[in-house]
C-alpha positions as CSV (number, residue, x, y, z in Angstrom):
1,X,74.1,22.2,-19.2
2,X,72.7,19.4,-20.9
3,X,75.9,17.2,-20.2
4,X,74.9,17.9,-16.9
5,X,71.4,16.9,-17.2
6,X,72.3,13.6,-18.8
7,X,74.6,12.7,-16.2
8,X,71.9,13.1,-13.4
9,X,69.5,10.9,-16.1
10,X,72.0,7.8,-16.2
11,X,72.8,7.9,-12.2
12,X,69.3,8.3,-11.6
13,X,68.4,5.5,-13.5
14,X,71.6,3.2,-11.9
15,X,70.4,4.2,-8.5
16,X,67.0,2.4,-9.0
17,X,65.8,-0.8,-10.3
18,X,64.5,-1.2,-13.7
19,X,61.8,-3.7,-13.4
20,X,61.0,-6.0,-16.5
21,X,57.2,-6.0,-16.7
22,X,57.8,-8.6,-19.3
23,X,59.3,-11.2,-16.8
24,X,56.5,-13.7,-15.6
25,X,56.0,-13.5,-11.8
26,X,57.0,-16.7,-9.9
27,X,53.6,-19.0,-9.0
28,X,52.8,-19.7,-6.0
29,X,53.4,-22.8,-4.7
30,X,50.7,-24.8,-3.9
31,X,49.5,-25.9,-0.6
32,X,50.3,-28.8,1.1
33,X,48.1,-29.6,3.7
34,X,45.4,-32.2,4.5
35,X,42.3,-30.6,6.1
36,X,40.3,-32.8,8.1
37,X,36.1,-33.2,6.9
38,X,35.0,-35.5,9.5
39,X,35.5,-37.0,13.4
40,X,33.8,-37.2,16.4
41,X,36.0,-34.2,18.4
42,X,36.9,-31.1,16.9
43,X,37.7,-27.4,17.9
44,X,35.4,-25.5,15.0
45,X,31.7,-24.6,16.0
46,X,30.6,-24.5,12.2
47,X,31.8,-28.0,12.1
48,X,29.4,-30.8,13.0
49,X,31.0,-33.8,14.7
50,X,29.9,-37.4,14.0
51,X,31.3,-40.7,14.3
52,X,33.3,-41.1,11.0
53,X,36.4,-39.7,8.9
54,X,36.9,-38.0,5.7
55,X,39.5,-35.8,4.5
56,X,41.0,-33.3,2.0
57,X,45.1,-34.1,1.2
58,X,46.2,-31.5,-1.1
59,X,50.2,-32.7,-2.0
60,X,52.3,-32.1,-5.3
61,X,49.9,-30.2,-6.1
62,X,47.0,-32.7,-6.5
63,X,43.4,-32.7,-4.6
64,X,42.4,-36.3,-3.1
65,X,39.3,-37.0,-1.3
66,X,40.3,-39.8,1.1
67,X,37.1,-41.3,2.6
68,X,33.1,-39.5,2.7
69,X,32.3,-40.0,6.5
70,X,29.3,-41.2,7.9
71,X,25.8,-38.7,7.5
72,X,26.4,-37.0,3.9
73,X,24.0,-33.8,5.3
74,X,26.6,-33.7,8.0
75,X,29.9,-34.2,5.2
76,X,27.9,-31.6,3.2
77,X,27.9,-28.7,6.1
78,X,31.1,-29.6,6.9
79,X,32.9,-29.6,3.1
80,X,30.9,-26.2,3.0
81,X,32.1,-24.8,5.9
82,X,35.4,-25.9,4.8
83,X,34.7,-24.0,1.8
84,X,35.9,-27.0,-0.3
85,X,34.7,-27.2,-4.0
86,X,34.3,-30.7,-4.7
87,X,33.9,-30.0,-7.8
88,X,37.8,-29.9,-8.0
89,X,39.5,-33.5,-7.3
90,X,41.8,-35.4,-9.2
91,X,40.6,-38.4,-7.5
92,X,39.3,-40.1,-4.3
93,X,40.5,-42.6,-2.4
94,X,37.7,-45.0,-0.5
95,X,39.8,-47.1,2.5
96,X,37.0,-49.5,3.1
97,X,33.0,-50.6,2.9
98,X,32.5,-49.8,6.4
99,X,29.4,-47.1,6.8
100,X,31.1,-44.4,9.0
101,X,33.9,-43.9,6.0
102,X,31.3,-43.8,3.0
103,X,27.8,-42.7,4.0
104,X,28.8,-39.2,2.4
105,X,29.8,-40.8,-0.6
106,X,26.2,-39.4,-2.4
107,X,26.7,-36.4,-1.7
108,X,29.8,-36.4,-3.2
109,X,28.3,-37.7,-6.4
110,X,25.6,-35.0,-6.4
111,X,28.9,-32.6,-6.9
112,X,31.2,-34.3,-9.0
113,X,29.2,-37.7,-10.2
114,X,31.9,-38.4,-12.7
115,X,35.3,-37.9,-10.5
116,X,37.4,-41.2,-10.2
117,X,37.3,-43.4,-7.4
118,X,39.9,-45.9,-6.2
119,X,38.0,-48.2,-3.6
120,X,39.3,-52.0,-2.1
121,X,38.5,-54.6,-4.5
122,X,36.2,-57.5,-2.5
123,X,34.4,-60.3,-4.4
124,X,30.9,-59.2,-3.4
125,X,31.6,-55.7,-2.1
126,X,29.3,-52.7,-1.9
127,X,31.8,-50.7,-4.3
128,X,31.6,-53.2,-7.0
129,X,33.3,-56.7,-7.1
130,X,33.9,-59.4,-9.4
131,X,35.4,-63.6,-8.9
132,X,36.4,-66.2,-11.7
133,X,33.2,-68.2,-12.6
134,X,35.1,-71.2,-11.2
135,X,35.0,-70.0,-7.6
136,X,32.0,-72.3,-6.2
137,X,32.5,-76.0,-6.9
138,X,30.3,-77.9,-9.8
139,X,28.6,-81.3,-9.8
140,X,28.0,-82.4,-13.5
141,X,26.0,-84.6,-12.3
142,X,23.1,-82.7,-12.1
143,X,20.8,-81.9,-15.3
144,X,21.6,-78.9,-16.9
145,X,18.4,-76.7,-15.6
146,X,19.5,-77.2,-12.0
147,X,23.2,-76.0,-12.9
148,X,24.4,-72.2,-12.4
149,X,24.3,-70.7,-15.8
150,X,23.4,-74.6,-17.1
151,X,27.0,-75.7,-16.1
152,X,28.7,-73.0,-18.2
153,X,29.4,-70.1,-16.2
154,X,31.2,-67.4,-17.7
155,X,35.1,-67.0,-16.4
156,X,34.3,-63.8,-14.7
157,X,31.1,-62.9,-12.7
158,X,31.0,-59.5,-12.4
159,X,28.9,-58.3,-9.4
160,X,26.7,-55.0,-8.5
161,X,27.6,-51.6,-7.0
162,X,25.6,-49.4,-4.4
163,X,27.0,-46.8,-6.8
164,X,26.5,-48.2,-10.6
165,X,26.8,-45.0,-12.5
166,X,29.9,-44.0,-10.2
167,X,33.5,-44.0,-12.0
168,X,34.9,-46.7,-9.2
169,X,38.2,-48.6,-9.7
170,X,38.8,-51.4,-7.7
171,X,42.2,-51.8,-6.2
172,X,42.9,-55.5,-4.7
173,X,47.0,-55.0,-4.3
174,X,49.3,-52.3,-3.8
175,X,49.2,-49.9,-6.7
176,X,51.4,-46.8,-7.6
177,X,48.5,-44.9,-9.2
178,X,50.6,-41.8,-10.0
179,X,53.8,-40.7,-9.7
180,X,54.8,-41.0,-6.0
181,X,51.2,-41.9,-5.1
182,X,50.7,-45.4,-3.7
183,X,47.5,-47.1,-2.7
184,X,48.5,-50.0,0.2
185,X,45.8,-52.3,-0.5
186,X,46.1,-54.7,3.2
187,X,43.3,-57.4,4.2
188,X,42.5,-57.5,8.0
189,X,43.1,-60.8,9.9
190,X,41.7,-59.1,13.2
191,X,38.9,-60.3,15.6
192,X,35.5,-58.9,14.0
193,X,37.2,-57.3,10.6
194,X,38.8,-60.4,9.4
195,X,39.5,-60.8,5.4
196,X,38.5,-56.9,5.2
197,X,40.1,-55.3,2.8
198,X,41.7,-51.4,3.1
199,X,43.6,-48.6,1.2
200,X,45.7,-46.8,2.9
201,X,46.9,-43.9,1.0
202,X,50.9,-43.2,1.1
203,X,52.4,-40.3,-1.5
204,X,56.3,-39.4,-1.3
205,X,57.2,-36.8,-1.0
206,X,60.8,-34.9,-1.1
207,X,60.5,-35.2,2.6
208,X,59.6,-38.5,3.0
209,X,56.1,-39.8,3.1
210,X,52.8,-38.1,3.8
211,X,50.6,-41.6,4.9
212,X,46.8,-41.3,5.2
213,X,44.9,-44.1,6.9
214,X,41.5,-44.7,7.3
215,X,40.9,-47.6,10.2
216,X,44.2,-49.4,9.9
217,X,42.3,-52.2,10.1
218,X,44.7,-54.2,9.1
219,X,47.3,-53.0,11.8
220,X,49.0,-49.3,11.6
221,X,52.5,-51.3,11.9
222,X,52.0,-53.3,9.2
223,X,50.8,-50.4,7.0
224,X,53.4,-48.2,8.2
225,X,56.2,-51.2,7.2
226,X,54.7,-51.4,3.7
227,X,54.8,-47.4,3.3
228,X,58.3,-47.8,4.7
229,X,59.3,-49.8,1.5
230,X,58.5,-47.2,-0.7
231,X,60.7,-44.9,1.1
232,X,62.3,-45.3,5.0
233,X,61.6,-41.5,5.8
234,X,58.0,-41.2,7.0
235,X,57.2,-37.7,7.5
236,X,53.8,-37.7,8.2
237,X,50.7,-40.3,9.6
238,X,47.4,-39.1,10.1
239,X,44.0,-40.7,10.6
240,X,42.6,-43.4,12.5
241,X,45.0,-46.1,14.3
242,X,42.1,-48.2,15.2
243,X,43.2,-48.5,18.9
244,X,39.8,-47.1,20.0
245,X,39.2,-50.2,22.7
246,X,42.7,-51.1,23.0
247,X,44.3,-51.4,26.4
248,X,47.6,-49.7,27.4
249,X,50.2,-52.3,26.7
250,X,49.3,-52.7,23.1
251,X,48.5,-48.9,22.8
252,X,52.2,-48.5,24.4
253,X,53.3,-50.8,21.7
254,X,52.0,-49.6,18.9
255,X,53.1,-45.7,19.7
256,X,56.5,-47.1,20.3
257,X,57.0,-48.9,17.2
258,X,56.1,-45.6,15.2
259,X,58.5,-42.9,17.0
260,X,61.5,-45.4,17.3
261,X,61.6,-48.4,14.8
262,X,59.7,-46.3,12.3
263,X,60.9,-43.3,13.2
264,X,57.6,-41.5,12.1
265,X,58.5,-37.0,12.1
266,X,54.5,-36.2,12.9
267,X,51.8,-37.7,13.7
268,X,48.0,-36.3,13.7
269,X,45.8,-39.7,15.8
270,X,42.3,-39.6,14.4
271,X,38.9,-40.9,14.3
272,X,39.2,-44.6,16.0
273,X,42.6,-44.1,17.4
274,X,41.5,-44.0,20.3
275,X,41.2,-41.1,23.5
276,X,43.5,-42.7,25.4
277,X,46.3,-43.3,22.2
278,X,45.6,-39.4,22.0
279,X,47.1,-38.6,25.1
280,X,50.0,-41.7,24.5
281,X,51.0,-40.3,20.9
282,X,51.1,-36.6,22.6
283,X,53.1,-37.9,25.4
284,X,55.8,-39.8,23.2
285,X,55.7,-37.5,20.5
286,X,55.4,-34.0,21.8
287,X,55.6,-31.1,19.2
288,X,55.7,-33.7,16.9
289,X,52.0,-34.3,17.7
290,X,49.2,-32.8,15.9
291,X,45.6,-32.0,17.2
292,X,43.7,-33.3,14.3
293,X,39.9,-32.4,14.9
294,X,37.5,-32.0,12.8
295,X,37.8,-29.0,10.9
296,X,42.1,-28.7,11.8
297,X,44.5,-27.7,8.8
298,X,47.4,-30.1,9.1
299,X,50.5,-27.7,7.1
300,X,52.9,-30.5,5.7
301,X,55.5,-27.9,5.5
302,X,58.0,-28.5,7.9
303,X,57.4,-26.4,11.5
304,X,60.5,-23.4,11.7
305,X,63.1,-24.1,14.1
């Protein structure tokens, strides 16, 4: 009998799994996804639309803040409805100085006043700027109390912030500031923007790149050819194209030059792309499009076939 019993013990216990309690459950993997903050369109009625961009790209595992938008009580309803802790960034990313990309950039500071800040590098620039003290030109001829800093100015002037307590580093060329995290730093040469300087923000990926633009003042081709350099596969563009009073042909061009030289996988048109280079990207694109209002979750991960 207790043979018997002992056999029915050991097949019970082969006929079930034993689990080890000890064994440390796999973590999750984190998400990867940008979630836009600010634009004029949108689907969400907690969100508030306004002329402006801002958004949340959580890759590898890090949190950036790419742009504030334009009204920061309008970025603050809409980070809360987001439910978005500020309070939680690795860094942000500012593209450029104009209004509509960093009027939220106070509120911001109310929540995390000491969270790092990569913005364009401009000699007298609202973030912060600085040029060699040999940049304006010198007459020695003069007497010494009618001379900048009586004829001997230091070799770098270092000018003001809008922001002086903020922790702001200035970018003013294209810097890998982490691994697989690239900052294109482009200067505009456009009608109305020239010698602007923007960050684009491109991070690689084991799919290729995930780009995130904030006016592509500079051109979205040219920004999408540096990105290119860092890696060929471009997996994802999103933000503004700045096509927004661009006529047909050159919106045609431009979309072409992304699906087939560049050969961009998806592609979310925001902000100052443009309402008719929304309905040109969907067109050429098709699934490959994404709606990117404010308020959308663009998922990085790659659609199931």
């Amino acid at each position: 009998m207790f043979i018997g019993h002992a056999l029915l013990l050991i097949v019970s216990m082969c006929a079930f799994p034993v689990w080890d309690s000890t064994k440390p459950a796999e973590p999750e993997k984190p998400a990867e996804r940008i979630t836009v903050l600010y634009d004029a369109f949108g689907k969400i009625a907690a969100m508030k639309k306004d002329w402006g961009f801002a958004a949340l790209v959580e890759v590898g595992g890090r949190r950036i803040l790419f742009d504030t938008g334009n009204n920061p009580e309008v970025f603050a309803q809409n980070v809360t409805a987001a439910s978005i802790d500020l309070g939680k960034l690795d860094f942000v990313v500012m593209s450029h100085r104009h209004g509509d990309h960093m009027g939220g950039l106070t509120y911001l500071l109310r929540k995390n006043p000491h969270v790092k800040i990569y913005a364009p590098q401009e000699g007298f620039g609202v973030y912060g700027g600085q040029l060699p003290g040999s940049f304006y030109r010198k007459d020695d001829a003069l007497p010494q109390d009618m001379r900048y800093f009586d004829g001997k100015p230091p070799d770098t002037l270092k000018f003001g912030a809008a922001w002086p307590t903020a922790n702001i580093t200035l970018i003013d060329k294209t810097t890998e500031v982490a691994p697989g995290v690239t900052l294109i730093a482009q200067v505009s040469d456009a009608p109305g923007t020239k010698e602007l300087k923007e960050l684009s923000l491109a991070i690689n990926t084991p799919d290729g790149i995930v780009l995130i633009v904030g006016c592509s003042h500079p051109g979205i081709e040219s920004i999408v050819a540096e990105a290119a350099t860092i890696n060929p596969h471009i997996r994802f563009v999103a933000g503004g194209f700045h096509l927004v009073t661009a006529q047909d042909p050159a919106i045609d061009k431009v979309v072409t030059a992304l699906r087939d030289t560049y050969k961009v996988d998806r592609i979310a048109p925001g902000h100052c792309s443009g309402e008719h280079t929304f309905s040109r990207v969907k067109q050429a694109f098709g699934d490959r499009y994404e709606y990117a209002g404010v308020g959308t979750i663009l998922q990085l991960a790659k659609p199931a076939l």
